[in-house]
C-alpha positions, 0 to 999 in steps of 0.5 A: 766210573767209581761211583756208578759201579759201586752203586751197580755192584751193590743193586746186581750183586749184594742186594739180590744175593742176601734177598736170597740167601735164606736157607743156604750155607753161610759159606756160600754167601761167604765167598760172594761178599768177601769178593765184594766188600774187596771191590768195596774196600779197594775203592776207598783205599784209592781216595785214601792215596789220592788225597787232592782229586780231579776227576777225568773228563773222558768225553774227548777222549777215544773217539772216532769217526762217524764215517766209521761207524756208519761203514758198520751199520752197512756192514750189518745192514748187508749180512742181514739183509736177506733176514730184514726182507723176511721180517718185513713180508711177515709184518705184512702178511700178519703173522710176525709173532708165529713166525718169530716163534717157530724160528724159536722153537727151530734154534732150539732143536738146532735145525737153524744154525747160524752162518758167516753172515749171521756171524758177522751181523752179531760182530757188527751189531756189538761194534756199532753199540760200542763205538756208538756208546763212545762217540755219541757223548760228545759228538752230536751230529747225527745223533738221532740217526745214528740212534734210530739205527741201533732201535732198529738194530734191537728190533731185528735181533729182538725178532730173531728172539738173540735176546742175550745178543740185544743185552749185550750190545745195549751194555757195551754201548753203556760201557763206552758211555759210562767211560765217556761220562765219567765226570758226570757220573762221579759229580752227580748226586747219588740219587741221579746215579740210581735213577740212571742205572734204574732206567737202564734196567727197566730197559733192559726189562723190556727187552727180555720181557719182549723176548719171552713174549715172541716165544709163546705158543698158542694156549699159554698164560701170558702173565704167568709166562713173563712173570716166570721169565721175570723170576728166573732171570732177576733172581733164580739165577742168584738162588741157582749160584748158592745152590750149586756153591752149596753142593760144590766142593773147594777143590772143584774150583780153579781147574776151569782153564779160562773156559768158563769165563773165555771160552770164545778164545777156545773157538777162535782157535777151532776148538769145539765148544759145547752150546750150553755150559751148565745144567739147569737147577731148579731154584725157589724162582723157578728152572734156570741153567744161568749161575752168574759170571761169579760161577765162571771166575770161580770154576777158572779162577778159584776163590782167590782169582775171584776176589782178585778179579773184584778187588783189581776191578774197583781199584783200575775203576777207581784209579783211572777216575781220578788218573787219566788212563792209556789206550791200554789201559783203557782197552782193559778197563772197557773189558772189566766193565763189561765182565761186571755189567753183564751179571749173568754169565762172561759175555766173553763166551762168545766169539762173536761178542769179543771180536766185535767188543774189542774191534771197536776198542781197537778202532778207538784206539787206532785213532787216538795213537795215530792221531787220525783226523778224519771230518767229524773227528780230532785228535788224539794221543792215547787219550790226551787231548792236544 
């Protein structure tokens, strides 16, 4: 986990921020790389203490039944079943792509909003990912079924243009993957662990360049659009964080009261939160409203929060390497990572998105403490295998 977070750390965060730090304050880039060079330093800090290290083999550990996650795929398939008939009608009569854009174009004014059901298709959506990412590394049975139906998930929320909702859930599955994986990813060669991370965006490139693809009208320039799209989310949003740190004031920080970063917790508990948290800024790559996480930790925490929030993160990913972790401990290192992966704003915004990230963890957890033996499962306690 160490080691492919480092690399990650260093390709989504330090590399694009001094692409384009040119023409901002120092003091802006400052704040970000004093953040970093924490996460970096803490890292280093761990092999320090830790002299004689043997990395943890995860693979056994938190798992489930595949019982269980064929259960919330039904669940999915159910709340979504009514959408699923509409896409296919569409397919066949030849006009999917107009279609997916008009239901574009009506989101955006707000005239479709979404119900329970939709509620609960994105629950299930970012749980199956999840318990999916954690079980298929070491259980090989039903793999290949088990993996058309996420295709087929990403499909139907590609179609509904929920491009955020596919990222996502593509990045909790490498949550539990990652975690799962951890013996593989601290052996393997450094090369290894770039090209992986490298597919893993190349991926996820093509899920939002399929997005971008499905929201153009008639008329518009193809080339021109994606290459927009490509600029605004890989480093506008970048440029969009310096400017605003550029304009913003040291006392501005801090007083977010984990809205920011947790704004699901808000609507969980009925509070009425805004769609949209910040305005758009025009950057040198072009119109952008995202700012990265960074901005959200900074607006909640403040300068110290964010660097806390870096620093802890590289040590419990560097720790919990080398040390076997607890459920609890598990349940907050899965959370941490997740922040980290997705760059572009808390993916803890969403209600939706939480519950169904942190279902399945509990789902893991549930048996790994209570040592549940289900066909196609072991057991487990707290993550140490009997």
């Amino acid at each position: 986990m160490a080691r492919v977070s480092l690399i990650f750390l260093i390709m989504a965060y330090l590399v694009p921020m001094l692409i384009v730090f040119p023409g901002h304050q120092g003091t802006s880039i400052a704040i970000i790389l004093t953040a970093l060079i924490g996460f970096i330093i803490s890292q280093f800090v761990v092999y320090e203490i830790i002299k004689k290290r043997r990395w943890v083999d995860y693979s056994n550990s938190f798992t489930t039944s595949v019982k269980i996650i064929f259960l919330v795929a039904i669940v999915y398939l159910i709340a979504r079943f009514s959408y699923i008939v509409e896409i296919i009608e569409h397919i066949f009569l030849g006009d999917y792509f107009e279609w997916a854009l008009n239901n574009a174009v009506l989101r955006y004014k707000g005239e479709i909003r979404g119900g329970v059901l939709t509620k609960i298709s994105t629950i299930a959506f970012i749980s199956y990912s999840a318990l999916l990412g954690g079980y298929i590394s070491n259980q090989p049975k039903y793999k290949t079924l088990l993996l058309t139906i996420l295709i087929a998930m990403i499909f139907i929320e590609s179609s509904s243009l929920a491009r955020a909702t596919v990222i996502m859930a593509l990045l909790a599955f490498m949550v539990e993957y990652i975690i799962r994986n951890n013996l593989f990813f601290m052996t393997a060669s450094w090369k290894r662990l770039g090209n992986f991370l490298l597919i893993i965006f190349l991926f996820l490139l093509i899920i939002s360049m399929f997005s971008a693809y499905n929201r153009l009208s008639p008329g518009d320039d193809i080339s021109q659009l994606l290459i927009n799209k490509f600029s605004e989310y890989s480093l506008g949003m970048y440029d969009a964080l310096l400017i605003w740190l550029d304009s913003t004031d040291i006392s501005d920080y801090g007083d977010g009261g984990f809205f920011y970063s947790f704004a699901s917790f808000y609507k969980i508990f009925g509070v009425d939160v805004p769609a949209g948290f910040y305005t758009a800024v025009e950057t040198k790559f072009g119109l952008t409203n995202i700012f990265l996480n960074v901005k959200g930790l900074l607006l909640d925490f403040g300068i110290f929060g964010l660097a806390i929030f870096f620093i802890l993160s590289g040590f419990l990913l560097t720790y919990w390497s080398v040390k076997r972790m607890q459920w609890l401990g598990y349940m907050f290192l899965r959370s941490v990572l997740f922040m980290l992966l997705y760059v572009p704003y808390s993916p803890f915004i969403f209600s939706t998105v939480f519950i169904g990230f942190q279902l399945a963890g509990v789902i893991f957890g549930l048996f790994s403490i209570n040592k549940i033996r289900l066909p196609n499962s072991s057991k487990y306690n707290f993550g140490k295998v009997k």
